[in-house]
PDB file of N, CA, C, O and CB in Angstrom:
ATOM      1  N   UNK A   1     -10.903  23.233   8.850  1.00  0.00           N
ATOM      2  CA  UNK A   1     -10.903  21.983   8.128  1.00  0.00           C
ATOM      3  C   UNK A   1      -9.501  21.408   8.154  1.00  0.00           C
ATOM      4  O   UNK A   1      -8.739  21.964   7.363  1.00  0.00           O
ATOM      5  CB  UNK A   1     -11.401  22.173   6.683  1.00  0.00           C
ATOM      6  N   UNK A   2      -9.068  20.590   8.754  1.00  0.00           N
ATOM      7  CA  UNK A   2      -8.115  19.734   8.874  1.00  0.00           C
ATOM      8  C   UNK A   2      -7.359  18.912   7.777  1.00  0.00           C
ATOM      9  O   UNK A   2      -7.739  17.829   7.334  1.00  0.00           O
ATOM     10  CB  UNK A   2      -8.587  19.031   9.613  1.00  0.00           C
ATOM     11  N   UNK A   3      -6.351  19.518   7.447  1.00  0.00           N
ATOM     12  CA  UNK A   3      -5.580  18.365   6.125  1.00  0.00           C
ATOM     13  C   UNK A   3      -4.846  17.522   6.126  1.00  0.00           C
ATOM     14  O   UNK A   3      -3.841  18.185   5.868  1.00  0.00           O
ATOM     15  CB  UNK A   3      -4.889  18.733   5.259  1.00  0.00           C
ATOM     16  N   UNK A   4      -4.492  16.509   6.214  1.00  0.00           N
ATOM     17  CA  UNK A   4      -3.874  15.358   6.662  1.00  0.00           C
ATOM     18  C   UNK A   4      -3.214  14.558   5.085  1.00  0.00           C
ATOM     19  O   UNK A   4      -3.837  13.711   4.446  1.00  0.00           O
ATOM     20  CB  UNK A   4      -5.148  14.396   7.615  1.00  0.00           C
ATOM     21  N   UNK A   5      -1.988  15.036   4.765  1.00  0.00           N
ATOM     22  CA  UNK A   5      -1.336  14.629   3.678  1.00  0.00           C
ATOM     23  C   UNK A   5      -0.302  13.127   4.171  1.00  0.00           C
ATOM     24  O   UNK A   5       0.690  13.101   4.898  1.00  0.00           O
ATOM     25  CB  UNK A   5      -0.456  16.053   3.119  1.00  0.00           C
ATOM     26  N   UNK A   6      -0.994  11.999   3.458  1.00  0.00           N
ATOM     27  CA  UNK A   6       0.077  10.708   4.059  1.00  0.00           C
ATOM     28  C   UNK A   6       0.634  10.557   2.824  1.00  0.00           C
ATOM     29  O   UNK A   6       0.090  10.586   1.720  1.00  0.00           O
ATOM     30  CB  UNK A   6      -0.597   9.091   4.744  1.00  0.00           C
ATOM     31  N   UNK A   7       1.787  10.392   3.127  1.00  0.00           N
ATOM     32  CA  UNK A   7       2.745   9.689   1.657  1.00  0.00           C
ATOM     33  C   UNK A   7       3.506   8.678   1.913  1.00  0.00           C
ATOM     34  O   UNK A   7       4.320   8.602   2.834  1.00  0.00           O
ATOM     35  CB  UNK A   7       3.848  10.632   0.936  1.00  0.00           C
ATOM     36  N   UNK A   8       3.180   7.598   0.827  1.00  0.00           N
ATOM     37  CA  UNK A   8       3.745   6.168   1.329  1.00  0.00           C
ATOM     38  C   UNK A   8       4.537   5.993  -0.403  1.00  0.00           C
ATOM     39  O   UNK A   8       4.434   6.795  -1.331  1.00  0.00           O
ATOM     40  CB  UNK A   8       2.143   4.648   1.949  1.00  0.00           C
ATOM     41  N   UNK A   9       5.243   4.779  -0.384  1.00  0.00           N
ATOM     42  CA  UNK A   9       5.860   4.369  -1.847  1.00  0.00           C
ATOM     43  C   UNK A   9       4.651   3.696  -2.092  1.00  0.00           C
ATOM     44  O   UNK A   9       3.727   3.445  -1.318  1.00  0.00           O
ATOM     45  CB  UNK A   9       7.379   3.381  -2.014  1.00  0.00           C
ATOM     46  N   UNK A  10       4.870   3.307  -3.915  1.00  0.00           N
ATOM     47  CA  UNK A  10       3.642   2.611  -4.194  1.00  0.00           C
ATOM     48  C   UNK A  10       4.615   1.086  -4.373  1.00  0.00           C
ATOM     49  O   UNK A  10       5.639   0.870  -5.021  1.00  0.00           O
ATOM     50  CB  UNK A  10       2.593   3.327  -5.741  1.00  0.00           C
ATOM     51  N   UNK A  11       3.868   0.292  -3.586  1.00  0.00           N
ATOM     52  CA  UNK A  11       4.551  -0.831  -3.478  1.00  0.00           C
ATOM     53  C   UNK A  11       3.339  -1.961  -2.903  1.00  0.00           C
ATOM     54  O   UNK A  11       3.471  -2.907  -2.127  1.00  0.00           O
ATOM     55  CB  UNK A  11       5.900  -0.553  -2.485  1.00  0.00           C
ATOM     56  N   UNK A  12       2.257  -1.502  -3.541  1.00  0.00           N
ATOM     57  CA  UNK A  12       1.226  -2.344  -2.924  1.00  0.00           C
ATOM     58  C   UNK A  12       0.302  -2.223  -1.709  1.00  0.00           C
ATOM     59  O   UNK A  12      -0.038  -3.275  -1.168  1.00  0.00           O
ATOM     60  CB  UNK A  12       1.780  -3.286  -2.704  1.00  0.00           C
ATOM     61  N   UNK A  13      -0.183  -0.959  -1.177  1.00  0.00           N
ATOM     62  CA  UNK A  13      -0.936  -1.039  -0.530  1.00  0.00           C
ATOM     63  C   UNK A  13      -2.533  -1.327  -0.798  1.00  0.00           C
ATOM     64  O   UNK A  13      -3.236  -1.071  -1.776  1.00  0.00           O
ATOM     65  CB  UNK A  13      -0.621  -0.209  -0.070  1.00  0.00           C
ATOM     66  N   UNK A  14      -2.725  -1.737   0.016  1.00  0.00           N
ATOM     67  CA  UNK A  14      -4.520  -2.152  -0.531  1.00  0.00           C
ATOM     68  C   UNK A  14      -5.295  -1.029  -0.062  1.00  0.00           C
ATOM     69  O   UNK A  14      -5.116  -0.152   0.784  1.00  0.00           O
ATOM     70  CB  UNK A  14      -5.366  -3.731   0.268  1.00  0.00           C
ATOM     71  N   UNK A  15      -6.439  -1.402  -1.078  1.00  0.00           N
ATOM     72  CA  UNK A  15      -7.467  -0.098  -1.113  1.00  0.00           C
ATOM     73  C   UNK A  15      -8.084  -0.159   0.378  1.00  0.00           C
ATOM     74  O   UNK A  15      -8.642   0.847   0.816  1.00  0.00           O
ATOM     75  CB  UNK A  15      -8.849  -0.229  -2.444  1.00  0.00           C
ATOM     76  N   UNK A  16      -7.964  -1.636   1.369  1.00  0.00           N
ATOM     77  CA  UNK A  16      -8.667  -1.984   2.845  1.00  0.00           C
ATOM     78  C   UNK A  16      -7.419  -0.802   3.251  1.00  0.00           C
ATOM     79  O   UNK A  16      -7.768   0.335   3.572  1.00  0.00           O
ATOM     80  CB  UNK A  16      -8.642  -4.061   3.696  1.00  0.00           C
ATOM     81  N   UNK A  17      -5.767  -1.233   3.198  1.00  0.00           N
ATOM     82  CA  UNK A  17      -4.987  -0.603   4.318  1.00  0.00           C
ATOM     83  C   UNK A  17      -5.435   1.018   3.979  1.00  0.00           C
ATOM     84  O   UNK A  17      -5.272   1.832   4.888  1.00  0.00           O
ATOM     85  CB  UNK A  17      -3.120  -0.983   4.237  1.00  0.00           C
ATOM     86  N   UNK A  18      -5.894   1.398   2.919  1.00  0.00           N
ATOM     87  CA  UNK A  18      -5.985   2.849   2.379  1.00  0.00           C
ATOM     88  C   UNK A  18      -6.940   3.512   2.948  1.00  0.00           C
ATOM     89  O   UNK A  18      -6.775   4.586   3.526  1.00  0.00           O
ATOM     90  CB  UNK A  18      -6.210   2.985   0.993  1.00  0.00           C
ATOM     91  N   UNK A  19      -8.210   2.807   2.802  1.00  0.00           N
ATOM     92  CA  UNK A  19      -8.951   3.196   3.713  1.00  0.00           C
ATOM     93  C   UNK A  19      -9.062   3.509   5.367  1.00  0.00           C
ATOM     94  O   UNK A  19      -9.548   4.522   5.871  1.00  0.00           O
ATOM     95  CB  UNK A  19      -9.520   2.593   3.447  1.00  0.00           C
ATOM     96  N   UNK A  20      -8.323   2.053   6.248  1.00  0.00           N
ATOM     97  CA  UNK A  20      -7.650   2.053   7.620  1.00  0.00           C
ATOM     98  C   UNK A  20      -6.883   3.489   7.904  1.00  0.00           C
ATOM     99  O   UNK A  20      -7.151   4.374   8.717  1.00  0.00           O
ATOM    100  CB  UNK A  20      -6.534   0.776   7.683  1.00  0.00           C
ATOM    101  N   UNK A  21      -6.299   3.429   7.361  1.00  0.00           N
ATOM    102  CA  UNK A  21      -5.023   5.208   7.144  1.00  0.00           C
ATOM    103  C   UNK A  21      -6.214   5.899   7.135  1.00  0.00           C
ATOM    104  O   UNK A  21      -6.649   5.842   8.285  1.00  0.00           O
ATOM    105  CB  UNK A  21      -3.732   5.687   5.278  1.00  0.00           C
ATOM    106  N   UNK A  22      -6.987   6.540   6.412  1.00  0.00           N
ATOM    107  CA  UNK A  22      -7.972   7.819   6.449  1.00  0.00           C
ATOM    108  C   UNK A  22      -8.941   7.444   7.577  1.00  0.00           C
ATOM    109  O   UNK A  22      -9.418   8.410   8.172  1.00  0.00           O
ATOM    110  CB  UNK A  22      -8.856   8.123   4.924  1.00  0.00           C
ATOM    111  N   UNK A  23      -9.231   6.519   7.885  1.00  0.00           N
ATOM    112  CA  UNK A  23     -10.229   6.404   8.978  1.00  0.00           C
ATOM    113  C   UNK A  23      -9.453   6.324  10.448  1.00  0.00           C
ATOM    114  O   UNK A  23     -10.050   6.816  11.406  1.00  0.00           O
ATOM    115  CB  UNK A  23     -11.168   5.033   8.705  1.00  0.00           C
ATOM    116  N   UNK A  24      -8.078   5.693  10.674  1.00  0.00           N
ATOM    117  CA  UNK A  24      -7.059   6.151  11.992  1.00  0.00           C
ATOM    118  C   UNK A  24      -6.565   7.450  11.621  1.00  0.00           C
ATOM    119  O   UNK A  24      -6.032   7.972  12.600  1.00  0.00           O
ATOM    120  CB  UNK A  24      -5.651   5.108  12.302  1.00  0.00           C
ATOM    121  N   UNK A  25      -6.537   8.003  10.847  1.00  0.00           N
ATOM    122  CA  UNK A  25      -5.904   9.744  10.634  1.00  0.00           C
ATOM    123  C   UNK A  25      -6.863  10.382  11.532  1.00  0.00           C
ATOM    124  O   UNK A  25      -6.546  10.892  12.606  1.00  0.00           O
ATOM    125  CB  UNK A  25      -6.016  10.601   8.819  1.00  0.00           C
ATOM    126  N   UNK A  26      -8.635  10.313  10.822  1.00  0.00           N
ATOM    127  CA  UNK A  26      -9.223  11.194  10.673  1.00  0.00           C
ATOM    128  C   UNK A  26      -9.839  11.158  12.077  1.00  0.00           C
ATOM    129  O   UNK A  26     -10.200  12.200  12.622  1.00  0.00           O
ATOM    130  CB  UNK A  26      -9.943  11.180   9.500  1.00  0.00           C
ATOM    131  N   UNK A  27      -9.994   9.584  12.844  1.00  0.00           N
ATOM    132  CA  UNK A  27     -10.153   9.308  14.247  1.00  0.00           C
ATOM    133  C   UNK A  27      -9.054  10.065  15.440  1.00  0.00           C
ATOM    134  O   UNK A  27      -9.236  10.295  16.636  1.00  0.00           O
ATOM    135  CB  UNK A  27     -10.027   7.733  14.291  1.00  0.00           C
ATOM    136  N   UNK A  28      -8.134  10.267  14.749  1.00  0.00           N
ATOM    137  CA  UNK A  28      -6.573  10.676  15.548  1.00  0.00           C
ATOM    138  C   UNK A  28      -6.546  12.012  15.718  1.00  0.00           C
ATOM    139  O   UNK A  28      -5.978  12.519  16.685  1.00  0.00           O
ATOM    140  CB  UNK A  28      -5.120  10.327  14.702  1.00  0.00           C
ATOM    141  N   UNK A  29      -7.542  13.148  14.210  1.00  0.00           N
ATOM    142  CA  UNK A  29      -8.043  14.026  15.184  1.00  0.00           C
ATOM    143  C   UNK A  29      -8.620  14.373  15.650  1.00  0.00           C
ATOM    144  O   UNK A  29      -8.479  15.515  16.088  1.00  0.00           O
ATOM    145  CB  UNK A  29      -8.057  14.530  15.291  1.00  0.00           C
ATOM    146  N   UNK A  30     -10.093  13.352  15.983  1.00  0.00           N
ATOM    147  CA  UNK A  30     -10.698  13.506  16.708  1.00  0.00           C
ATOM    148  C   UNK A  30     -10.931  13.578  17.795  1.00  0.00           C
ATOM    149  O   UNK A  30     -11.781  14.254  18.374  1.00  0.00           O
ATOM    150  CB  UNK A  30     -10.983  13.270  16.536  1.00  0.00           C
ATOM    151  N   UNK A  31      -9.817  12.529  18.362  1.00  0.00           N
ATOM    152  CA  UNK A  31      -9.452  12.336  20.000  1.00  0.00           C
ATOM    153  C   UNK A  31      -8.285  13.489  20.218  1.00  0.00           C
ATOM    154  O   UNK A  31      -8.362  14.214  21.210  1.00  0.00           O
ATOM    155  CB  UNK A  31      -8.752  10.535  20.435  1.00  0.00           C
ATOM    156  N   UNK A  32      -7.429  13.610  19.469  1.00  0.00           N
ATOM    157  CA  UNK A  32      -6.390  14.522  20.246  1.00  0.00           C
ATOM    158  C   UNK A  32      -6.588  16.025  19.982  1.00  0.00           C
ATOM    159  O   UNK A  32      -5.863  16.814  20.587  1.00  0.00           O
ATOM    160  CB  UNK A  32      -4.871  14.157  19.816  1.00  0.00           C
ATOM    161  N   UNK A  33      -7.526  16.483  19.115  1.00  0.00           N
ATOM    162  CA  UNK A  33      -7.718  17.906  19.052  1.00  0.00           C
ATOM    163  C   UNK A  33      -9.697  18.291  18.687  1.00  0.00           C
ATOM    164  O   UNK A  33     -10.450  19.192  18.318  1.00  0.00           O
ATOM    165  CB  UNK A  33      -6.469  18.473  17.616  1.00  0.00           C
ATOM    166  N   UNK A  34      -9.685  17.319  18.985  1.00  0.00           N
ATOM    167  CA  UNK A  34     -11.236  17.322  18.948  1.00  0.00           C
ATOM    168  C   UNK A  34     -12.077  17.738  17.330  1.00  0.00           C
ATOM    169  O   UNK A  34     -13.235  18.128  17.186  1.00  0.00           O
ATOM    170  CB  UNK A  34     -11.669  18.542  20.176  1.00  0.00           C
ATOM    171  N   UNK A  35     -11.228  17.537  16.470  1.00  0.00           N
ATOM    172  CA  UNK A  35     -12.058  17.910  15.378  1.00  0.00           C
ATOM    173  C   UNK A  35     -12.823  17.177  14.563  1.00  0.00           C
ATOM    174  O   UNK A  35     -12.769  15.955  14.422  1.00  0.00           O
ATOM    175  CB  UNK A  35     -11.473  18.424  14.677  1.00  0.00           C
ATOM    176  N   UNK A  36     -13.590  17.989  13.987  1.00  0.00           N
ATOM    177  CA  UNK A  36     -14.666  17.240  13.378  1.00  0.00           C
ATOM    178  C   UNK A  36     -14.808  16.412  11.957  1.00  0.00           C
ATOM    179  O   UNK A  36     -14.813  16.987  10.868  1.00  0.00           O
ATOM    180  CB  UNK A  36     -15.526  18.104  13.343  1.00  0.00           C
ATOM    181  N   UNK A  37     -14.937  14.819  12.135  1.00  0.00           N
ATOM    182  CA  UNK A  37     -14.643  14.411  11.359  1.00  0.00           C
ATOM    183  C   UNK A  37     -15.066  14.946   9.523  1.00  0.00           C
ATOM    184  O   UNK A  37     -14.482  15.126   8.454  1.00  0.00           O
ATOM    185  CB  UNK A  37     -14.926  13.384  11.919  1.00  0.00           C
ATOM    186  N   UNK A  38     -16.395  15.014  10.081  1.00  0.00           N
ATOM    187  CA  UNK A  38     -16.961  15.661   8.583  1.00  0.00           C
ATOM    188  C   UNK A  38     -16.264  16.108   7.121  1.00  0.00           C
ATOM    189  O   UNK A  38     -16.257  15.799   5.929  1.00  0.00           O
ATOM    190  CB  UNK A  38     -17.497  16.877   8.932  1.00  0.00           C
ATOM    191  N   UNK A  39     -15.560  17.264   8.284  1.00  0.00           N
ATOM    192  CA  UNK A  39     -14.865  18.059   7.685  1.00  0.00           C
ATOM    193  C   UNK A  39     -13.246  17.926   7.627  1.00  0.00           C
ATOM    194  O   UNK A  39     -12.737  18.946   7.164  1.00  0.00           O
ATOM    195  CB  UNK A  39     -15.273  19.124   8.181  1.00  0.00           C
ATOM    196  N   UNK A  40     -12.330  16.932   7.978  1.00  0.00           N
ATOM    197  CA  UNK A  40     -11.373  16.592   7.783  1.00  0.00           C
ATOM    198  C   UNK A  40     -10.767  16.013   6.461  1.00  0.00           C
ATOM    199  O   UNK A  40     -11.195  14.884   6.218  1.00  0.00           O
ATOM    200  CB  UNK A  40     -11.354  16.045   8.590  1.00  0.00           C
ATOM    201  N   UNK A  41     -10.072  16.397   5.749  1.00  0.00           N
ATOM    202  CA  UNK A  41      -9.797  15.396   4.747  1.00  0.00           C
ATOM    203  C   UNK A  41      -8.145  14.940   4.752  1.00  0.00           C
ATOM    204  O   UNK A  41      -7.219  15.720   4.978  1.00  0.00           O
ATOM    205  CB  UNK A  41     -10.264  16.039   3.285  1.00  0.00           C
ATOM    206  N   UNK A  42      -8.003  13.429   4.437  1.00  0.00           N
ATOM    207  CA  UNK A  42      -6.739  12.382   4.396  1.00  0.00           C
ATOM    208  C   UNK A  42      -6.925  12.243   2.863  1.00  0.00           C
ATOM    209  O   UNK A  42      -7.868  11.948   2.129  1.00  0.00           O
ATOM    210  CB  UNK A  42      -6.853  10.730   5.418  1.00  0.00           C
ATOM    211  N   UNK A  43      -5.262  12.677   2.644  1.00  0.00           N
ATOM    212  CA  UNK A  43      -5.088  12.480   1.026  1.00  0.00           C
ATOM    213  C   UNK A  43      -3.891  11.299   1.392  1.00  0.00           C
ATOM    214  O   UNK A  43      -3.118  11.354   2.349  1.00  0.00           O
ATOM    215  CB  UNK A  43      -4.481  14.173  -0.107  1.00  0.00           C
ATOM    216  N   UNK A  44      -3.954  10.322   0.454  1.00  0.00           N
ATOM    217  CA  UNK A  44      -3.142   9.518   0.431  1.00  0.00           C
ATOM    218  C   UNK A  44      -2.277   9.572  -1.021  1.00  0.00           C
ATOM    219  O   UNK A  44      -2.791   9.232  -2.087  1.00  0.00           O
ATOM    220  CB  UNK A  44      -3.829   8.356   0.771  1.00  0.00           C
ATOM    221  N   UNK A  45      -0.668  10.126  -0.881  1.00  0.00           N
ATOM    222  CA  UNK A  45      -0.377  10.039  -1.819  1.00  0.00           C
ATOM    223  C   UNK A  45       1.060   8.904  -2.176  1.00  0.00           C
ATOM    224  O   UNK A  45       2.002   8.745  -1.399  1.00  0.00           O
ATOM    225  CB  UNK A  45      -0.387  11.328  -2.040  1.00  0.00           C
ATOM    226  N   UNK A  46       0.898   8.153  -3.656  1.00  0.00           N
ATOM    227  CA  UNK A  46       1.873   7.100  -3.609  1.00  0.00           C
ATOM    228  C   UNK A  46       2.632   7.448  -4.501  1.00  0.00           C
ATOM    229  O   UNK A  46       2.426   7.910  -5.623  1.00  0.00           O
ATOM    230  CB  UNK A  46       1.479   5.785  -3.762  1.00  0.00           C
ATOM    231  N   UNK A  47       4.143   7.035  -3.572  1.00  0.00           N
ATOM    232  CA  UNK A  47       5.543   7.541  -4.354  1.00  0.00           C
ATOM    233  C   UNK A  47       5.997   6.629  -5.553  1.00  0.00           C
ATOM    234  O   UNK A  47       5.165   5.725  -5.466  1.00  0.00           O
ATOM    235  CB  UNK A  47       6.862   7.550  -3.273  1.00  0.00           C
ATOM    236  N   UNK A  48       6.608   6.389  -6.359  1.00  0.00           N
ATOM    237  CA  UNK A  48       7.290   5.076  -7.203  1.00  0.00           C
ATOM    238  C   UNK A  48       8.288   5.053  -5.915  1.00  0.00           C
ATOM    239  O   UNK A  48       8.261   6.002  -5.131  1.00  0.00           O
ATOM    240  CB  UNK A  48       8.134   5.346  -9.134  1.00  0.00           C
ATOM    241  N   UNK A  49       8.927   4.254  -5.767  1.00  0.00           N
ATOM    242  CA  UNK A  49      10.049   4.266  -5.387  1.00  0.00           C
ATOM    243  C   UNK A  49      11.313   4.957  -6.164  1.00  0.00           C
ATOM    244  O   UNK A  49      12.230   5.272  -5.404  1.00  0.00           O
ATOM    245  CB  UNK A  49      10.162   3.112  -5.193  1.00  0.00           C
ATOM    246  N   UNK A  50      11.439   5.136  -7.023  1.00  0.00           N
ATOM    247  CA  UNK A  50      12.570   5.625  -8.032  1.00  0.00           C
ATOM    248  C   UNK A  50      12.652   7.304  -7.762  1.00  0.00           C
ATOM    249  O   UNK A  50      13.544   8.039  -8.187  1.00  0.00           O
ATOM    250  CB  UNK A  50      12.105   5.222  -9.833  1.00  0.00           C
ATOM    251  N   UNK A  51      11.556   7.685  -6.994  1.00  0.00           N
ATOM    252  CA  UNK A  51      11.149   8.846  -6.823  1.00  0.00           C
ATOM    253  C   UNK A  51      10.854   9.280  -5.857  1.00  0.00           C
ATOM    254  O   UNK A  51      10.189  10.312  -5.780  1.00  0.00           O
ATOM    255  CB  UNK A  51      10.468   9.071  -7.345  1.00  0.00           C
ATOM    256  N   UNK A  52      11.370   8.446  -4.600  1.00  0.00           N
ATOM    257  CA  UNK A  52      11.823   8.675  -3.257  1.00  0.00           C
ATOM    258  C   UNK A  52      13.212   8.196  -2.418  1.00  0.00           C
ATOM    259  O   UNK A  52      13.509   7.081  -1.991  1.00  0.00           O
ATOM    260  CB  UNK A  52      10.842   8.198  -2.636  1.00  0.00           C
ATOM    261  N   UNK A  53      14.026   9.624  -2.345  1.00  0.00           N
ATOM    262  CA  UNK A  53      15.423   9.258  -1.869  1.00  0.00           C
ATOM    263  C   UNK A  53      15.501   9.001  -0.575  1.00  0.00           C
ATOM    264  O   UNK A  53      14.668   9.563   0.135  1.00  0.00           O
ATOM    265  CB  UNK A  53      16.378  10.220  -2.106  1.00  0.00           C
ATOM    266  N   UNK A  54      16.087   8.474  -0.197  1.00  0.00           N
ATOM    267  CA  UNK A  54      16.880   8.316   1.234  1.00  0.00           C
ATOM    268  C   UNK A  54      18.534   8.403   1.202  1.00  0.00           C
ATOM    269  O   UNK A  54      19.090   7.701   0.358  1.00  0.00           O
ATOM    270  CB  UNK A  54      16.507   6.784   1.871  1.00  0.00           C
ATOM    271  N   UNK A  55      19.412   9.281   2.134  1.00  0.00           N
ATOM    272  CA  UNK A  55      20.452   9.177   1.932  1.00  0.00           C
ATOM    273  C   UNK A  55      21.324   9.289   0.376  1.00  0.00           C
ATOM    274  O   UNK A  55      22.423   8.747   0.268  1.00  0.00           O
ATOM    275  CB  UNK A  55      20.463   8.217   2.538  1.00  0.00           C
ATOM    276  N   UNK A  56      20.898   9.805  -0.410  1.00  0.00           N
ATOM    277  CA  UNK A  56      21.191  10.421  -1.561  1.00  0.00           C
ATOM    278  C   UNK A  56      21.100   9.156  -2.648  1.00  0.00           C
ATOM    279  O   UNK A  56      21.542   9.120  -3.796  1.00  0.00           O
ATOM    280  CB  UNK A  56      22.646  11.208  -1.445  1.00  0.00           C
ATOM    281  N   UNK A  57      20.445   8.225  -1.970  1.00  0.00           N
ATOM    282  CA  UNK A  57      20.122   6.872  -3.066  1.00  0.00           C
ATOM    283  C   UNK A  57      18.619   6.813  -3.207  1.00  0.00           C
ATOM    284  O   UNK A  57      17.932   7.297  -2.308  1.00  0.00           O
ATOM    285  CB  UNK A  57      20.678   5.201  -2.437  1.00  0.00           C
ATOM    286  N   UNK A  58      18.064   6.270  -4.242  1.00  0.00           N
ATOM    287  CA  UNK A  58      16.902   5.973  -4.027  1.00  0.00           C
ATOM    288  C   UNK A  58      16.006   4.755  -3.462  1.00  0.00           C
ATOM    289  O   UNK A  58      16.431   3.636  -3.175  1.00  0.00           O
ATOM    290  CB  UNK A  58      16.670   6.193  -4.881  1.00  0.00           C
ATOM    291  N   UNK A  59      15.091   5.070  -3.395  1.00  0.00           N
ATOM    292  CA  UNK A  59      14.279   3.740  -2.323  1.00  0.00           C
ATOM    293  C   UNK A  59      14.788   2.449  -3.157  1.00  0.00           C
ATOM    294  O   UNK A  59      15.512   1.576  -2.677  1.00  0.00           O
ATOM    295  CB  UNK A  59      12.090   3.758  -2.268  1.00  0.00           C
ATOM    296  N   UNK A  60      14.174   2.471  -4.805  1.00  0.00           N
ATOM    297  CA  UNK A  60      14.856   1.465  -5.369  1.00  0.00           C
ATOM    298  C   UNK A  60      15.904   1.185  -5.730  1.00  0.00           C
ATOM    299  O   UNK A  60      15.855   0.076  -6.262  1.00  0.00           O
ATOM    300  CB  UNK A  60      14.557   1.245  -5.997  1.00  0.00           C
ATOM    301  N   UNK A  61      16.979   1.637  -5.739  1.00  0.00           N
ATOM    302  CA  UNK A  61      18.541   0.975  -5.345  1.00  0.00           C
ATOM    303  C   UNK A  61      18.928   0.384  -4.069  1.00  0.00           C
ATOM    304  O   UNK A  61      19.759  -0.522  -4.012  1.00  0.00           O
ATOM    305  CB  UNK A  61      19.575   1.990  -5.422  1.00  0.00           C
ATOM    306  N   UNK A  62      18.208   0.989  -2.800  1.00  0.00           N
ATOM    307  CA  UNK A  62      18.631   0.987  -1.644  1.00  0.00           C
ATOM    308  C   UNK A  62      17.913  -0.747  -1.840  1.00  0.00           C
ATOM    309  O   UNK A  62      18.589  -1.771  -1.742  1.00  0.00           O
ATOM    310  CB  UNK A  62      18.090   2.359  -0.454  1.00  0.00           C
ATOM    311  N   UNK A  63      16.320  -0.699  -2.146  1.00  0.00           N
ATOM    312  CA  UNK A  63      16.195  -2.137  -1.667  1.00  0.00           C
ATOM    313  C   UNK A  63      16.699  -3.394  -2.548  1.00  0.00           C
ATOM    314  O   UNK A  63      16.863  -4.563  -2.198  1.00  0.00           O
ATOM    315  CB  UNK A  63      14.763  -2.350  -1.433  1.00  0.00           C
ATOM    316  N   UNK A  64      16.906  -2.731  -3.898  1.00  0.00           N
ATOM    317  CA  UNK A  64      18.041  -4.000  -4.642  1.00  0.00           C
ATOM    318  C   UNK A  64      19.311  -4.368  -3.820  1.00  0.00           C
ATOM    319  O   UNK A  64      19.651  -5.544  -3.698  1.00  0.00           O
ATOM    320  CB  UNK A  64      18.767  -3.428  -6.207  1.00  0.00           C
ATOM    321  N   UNK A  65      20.119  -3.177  -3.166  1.00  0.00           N
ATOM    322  CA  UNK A  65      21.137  -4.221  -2.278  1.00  0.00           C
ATOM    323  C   UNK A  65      20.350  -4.618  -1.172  1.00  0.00           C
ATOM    324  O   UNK A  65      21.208  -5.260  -0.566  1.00  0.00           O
ATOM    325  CB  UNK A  65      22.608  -3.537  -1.658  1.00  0.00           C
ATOM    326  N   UNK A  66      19.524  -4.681  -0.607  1.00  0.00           N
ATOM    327  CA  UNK A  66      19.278  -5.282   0.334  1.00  0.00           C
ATOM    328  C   UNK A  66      18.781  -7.048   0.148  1.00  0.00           C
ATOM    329  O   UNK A  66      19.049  -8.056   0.802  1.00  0.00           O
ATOM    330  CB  UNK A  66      18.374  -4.368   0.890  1.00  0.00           C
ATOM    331  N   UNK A  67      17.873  -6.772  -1.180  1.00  0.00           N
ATOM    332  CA  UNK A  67      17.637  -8.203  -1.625  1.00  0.00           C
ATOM    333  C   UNK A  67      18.879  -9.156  -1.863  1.00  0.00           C
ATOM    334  O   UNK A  67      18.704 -10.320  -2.224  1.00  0.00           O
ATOM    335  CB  UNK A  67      16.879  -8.145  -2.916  1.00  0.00           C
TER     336      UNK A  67
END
């Protein structure tokens, strides 16, 4: 059974793009390792930003200087 953990910030994805992600995951291993969808599962999990670093800053500082 195949586990497929995606982690994105929560910054607005839609429940359509959420779905797209588990259905290109679960298609992706179907073609490249042949497994069976059935039994695959895509967890989608969403970060705050405040609670994902990059470079020892966080997502939300990094994109306040950018704005």
């Amino acid at each position: 059974m195949p586990y497929v953990n995606i982690r994105i910030t929560r910054e607005g994805a839609t429940a359509e793009q959420k779905a797209l992600l588990i259905k290109g995951a679960t298609q992706l291993l179907v073609d490249v390792l042949g497994k069976n969808p059935a039994t695959t599962v895509v967890v989608i999990d969403e970060v705050e930003t405040d609670n994902w670093g990059i470079g020892g800053e966080s997502v939300t500082t990094l994109r306040k200087r950018k704005s």
